[in-house]
Phi, psi and omega in degrees: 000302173294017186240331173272318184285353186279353172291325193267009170268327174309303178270359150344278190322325195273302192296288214282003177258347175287280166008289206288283185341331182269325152336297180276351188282324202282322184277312204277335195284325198292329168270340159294318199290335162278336134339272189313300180299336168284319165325295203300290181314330179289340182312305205262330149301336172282321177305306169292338193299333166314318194263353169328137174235140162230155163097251188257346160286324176255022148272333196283356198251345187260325190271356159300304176294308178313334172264334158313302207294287194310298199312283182334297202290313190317305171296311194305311170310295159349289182304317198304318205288316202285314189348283196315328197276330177260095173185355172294305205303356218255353168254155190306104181239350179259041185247152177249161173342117143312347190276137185219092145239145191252156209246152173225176179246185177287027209215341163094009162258111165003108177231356169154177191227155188241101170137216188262352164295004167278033182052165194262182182300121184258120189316166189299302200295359194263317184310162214258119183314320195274298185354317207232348157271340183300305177316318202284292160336317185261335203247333180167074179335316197275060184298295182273049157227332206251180211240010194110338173243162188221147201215312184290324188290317175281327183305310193308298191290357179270315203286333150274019193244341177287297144359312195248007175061024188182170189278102165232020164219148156261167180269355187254167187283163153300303170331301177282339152333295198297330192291320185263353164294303180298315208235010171207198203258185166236068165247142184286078160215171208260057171229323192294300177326295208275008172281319179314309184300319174301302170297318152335292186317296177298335183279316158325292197291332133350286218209148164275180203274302187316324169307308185315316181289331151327280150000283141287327170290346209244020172200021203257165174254132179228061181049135189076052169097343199278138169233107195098134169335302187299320206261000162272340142322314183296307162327305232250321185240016193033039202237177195245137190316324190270031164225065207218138186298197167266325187270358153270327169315308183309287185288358191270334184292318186269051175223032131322292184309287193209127155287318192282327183263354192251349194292107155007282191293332165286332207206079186286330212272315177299338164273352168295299179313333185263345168265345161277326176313291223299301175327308191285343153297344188276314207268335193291319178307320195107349188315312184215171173264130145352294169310300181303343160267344163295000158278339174278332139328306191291323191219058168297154194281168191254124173268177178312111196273109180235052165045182178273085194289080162282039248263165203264053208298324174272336154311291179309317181306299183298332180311304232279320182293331176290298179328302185307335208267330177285331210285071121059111177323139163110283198303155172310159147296316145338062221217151162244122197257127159270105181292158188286327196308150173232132200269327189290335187289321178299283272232316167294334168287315163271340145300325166319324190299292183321304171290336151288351164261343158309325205258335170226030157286339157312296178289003204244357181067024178270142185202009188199127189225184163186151179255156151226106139293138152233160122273185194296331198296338174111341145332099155265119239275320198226160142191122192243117162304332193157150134024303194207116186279352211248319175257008187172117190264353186279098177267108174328331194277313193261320222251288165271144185266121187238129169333142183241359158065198161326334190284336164288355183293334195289335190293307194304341180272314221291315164328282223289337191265341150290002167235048175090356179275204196200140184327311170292349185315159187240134203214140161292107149266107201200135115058034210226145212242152177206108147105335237080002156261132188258007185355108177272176186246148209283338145334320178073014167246170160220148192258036186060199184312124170213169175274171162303337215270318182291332192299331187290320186308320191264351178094020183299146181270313179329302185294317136333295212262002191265309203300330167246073140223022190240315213232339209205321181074183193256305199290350161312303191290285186325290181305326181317302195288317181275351170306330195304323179148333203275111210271340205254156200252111196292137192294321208048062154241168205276329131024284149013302187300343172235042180018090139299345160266137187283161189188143187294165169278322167315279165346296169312330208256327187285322174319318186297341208292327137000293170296309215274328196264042198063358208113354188253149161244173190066040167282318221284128160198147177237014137275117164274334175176151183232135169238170165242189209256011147271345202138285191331100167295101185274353188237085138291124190281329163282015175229340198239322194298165197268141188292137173280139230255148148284138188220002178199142209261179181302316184307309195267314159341294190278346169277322181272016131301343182274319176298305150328319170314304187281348183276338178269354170241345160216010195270218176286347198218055182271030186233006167245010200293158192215133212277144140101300150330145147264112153217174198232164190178168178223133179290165164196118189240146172263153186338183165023003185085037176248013165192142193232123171238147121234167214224095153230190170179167189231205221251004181239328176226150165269136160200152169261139158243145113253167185215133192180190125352065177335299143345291221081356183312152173286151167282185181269094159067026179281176185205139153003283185267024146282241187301333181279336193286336191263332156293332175278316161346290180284331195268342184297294192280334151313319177255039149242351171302140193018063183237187199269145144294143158237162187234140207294155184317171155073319202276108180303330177224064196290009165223178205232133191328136174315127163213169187274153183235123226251141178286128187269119161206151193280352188279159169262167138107194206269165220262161159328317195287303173324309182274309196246350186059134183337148145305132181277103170196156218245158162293117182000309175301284160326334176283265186350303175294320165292339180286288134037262184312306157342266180338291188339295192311295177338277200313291199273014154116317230287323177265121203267143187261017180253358170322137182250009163253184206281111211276142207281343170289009167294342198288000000 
């Protein structure tokens, strides 16, 4: 027994004495190895102790490193911010239109051009030396030295903005110019700035600095309709670019900065002035000597009298996109568009403007607006993008989108009288919570039990917000509104009801449009017809457009007319009221004041204004029914003169006893009539018998619709 069992203490024996060996191997490496790293490490602290700093040195070596630090997250922040700008970059963006259309008005006169009719590109090296120095000079001296940012170049323009007490340089580069000419707006906000900077980057990296320069001379705007160097020689001096003087250079250089206050044809003694700055930037860059700029001091240039030339420029931006969207795969690009625009209507709209923000833009902190006209049929008469087209290409009217306050509640009755109530229905305005959200009336009072017609008249916040959470819900509301026509993308938050969601001013004008046309949608258009320079119609807007959709039955159509009605005669918007017209419309102010709209219309035309910021910064207290309500007022009551009244739906008495009609305005000094002169419109009657014939002729055949005179139902 004892003879058998001894092999197996023998191999016992071998494994555990291996075990405890790997045990100590694992234990002794394990202690060099903290051994050895604390060597290394006392190594490399006595090594670093050399470099060890005290006192006012190892503050400046700490305040340094906090700022290596601070930076790094700053870029990091940066990128995160800039992201969204390149995903621009990711479309053909260096191809230019193929399209050359010339725009007419509803009247069949010329009113500007669109496309490759901006002449074609003339290279940088063919252009004229003082030419491309004049640009560099006035506009960004370090061009070929600096990498898309200029750090010397922005210090140089602060320090003269100090100096001069005022802005008379910028900080940006030609690069970034061009990064915010391709791919963004000009609205003043720091998320636009650090995108800019970013491209500016991406574009250097891009492109050679002759490509940049290209670029920007060839796509920049330089007033009176013109885009690019070549087509503003043709225009402002009827010359071809390599024939351009040194004192036509000069001034063609300085309508960078503002075209629209510097442009020739408007205002010549200023564009003189502003082409000796560019001269005296020529001598300062080091670019020319004084003697060499002086005969052109001395013999400034004349431009070409091409009279006072107004092109519809944000109107026209937005056509030239309805075109593309129109032109049938395959047809030319070559085309002549008749457009919806009414140049008298146009024209009424940018003075309205102008004039309340000279006159109370200061005191309201306001500085910036923009209109959409229709008539109810969806034909659009007007559109002013903003203030000035010559300092800012970004149209306000189309492009941004701003919180609509209050001006959105109506979608919200339209919803509640398609689902049976009715103006008279009665609602608590008391007190109500969704959610955690407590919404107050802008009053901080509430009046009990009330019908809808005062809560819309008067603007309760309460009432809107019972309705779609007791009744109606948010996609109810939601769907309504995009049936309606409205293109900009609604938040669905339960907020949304006292609009929080942003919308184009287009958009506003086109929804209201809806209420004035009985309930129908899909109206809205600003091509009547596209042609090509032989005849051919490839477009009709009365043949080709999509039938408009009912989107809200009669009932509900004529109850909230009824209601709308009443906001301009006892309701938010009695400063829009229009003497001897019934029309109806809704105010709207956004949080802090930071935007103020109205949205009316009468049985004949629709229109939205707003007004605010670029910024966001808030106004001084405006409101709805102030100042925007007084711009609609005046331009309002000017496009109804002598014209037919039609009467809003639903509406038992859609006019106010006949009188003669005056522009009502809260301003001292002359009226709209007074300024622009009657309307080309005919007396009511006299409309009625042509139209009459019109048809007649339609019906038997007689009138060709490739005709090039002005066809009378246009009138």
């Amino acid at each position: 027994m004892d003879h058998k069992r001894a092999p197996e203490n023998k191999n016992k024996a071998p494994r555990a004495t291996r075990l405890l060996e790997l045990d100590a191997w694992i234990d002794s490496s394990l202690y060099e190895a903290g051994f050895k790293s604390a060597e290394i490490w006392e190594s490399i602290t006595i090594f670093f102790r050399r470099f060890r700093v005290y006192g006012f040195r190892r503050a400046v070596v700490e305040l340094f490193s906090e700022g290596f630090t601070m930076l790094a997250a700053g870029v990091v922040l940066l990128l995160a911010l800039a992201q969204p700008a390149f995903y621009a970059t990711s479309t053909n963006w260096r191809a230019q239109d193929d399209y050359a259309v010339t725009f007419l008005d509803r009247y069949g006169q010329e009113i500007g051009q669109r496309g490759i009719i901006q002449r074609d590109s003339v290279p940088v090296d063919e252009m004229p030396d003082h030419l491309i120095k004049s640009v560099l000079a006035t506009e960004d001296r370090r061009f070929f030295e600096h990498f898309g940012l200029d750090f010397i170049g922005l210090a140089r323009a602060m320090a003269e903005n100090v100096r001069a007490n005022g802005v008379v340089q910028g900080g940006s580069t030609l690069t970034q110019q061009l990064a915010k000419n391709l791919f963004l707006s000009n609205e003043r906000t720091l998320d636009r700035k650090v995108k800019e900077a970013f491209l500016a980057l991406w574009l250097e990296a891009n492109l050679t600095k002759k490509e940049i320069l290209q670029y920007y001379l060839d796509r920049a705007y330089l007033g009176g309709g013109t885009f690019g160097i070549a087509a503003a020689a043709d225009f402002y001096f009827d010359k071809e670019v390599k024939d351009l003087t040194l004192a036509e250079s000069a001034m063609i250089s300085g309508l960078f900065k503002a075209p629209a206050r510097y442009a020739p044809h408007i205002n010549l003694p200023a564009a003189r002035s502003r082409a000796n700055e560019v001269l005296t930037n020529l001598v300062q860059a080091g670019f020319f000597t004084e003697g060499q700029v002086l005969h052109a001091r001395r013999n400034p240039a004349s431009a070409v009298d091409r009279g006072q030339r107004d092109s519809p420029d944000y109107f026209l931006d937005w056509a030239f996109e309805q075109v593309k969207e129109l032109v049938p795969s395959g047809a030319t690009h070559s085309l002549v568009a008749r457009t919806t625009i009414d140049p008298d209507i146009q024209k009424a709209v940018e003075e309205s403007l102008e004039f309340h923000l000279r006159q109370h833009g200061k005191d309201y902190n306001v500085t910036e607006g923009a209109v959409v006209v229709m008539e109810t049929n969806g034909a659009v008469r007007a559109i002013v993008g903003g203030r000035d087209y010559g300092q800012s290409q970004f149209n306000r009217a189309t492009r941004a989108q701003r919180q609509t306050g209050s001006s959105f509640k109506p979608f919200v009755y339209a919803a509640a009288m398609e689902a049976g109530f009715s103006p008279t229905s009665r609602i608590s305005d008391v007190p109500v919570t969704w959610n955690g959200w407590t919404p107050q009336n802008y009053t901080r009072s509430y009046a009990g039990q009330v019908d809808l017609t005062t809560a819309l008249a008067k603007s309760y916040n309460t009432v809107p917000v019972r309705l779609a959470r007791d009744h109606l819900g948010i996609k109810p509301i939601q769907d309504l509104v995009k049936s309606m026509g409205v293109e900009s993308e609604l938040n669905g938050h339960k907020t949304m009801v006292l609009g929080t969601s942003g919308m184009t001013v287009m958009d506003q004008a086109t929804a209201y449009t809806v209420f004035a046309n009985g309930g129908l949608a899909g109206t809205r258009h600003g091509i009547q017809t596209l042609r090509t320079h032989s005849g051919e119609v490839i477009f009709d807007h009365r043949r080709d457009a999509p039938e408009p959709k009912q989107v809200l039955s009669d009932k509900a159509v004529s109850d909230m007319n009824s209601i709308l009605v009443q906001v301009p005669e006892w309701g938010t918007g009695r400063r829009a009221a229009l003497p001897g017209i019934r029309s109806a419309g809704k105010t709207g102010t956004t949080q802090s004041y930071r935007d103020g709209w109205y949205v009316g219309y009468t049985g004949n035309y629709v229109g939205a204004v707003w007004l605010g910021n670029d910024d966001y910064r808030p106004t001084n207290r405006m409101t709805g029914g102030s100042l925007p309500a007084m711009v609609w007022q005046r331009f309002m009551t000017y496009a109804h003169r002598n014209i037919e009244l039609k009467p809003i739906p639903g509406i038992e008495n859609p006019m106010v006893e006949p009188e003669e009609l005056t522009v009502a305005s809260v301003e001292e000094g002359q009226s709209l009539l007074d300024t622009l002169g009657p309307q080309r419109a005919m007396p009511p009657a006299t409309t009625r018998q042509l139209r009459s014939l019109a048809d007649a002729f339609r019906r038997a055949g007689a009138v060709q619709e490739a005709s090039d005179t002005k066809p009378l139902s246009a009138l």
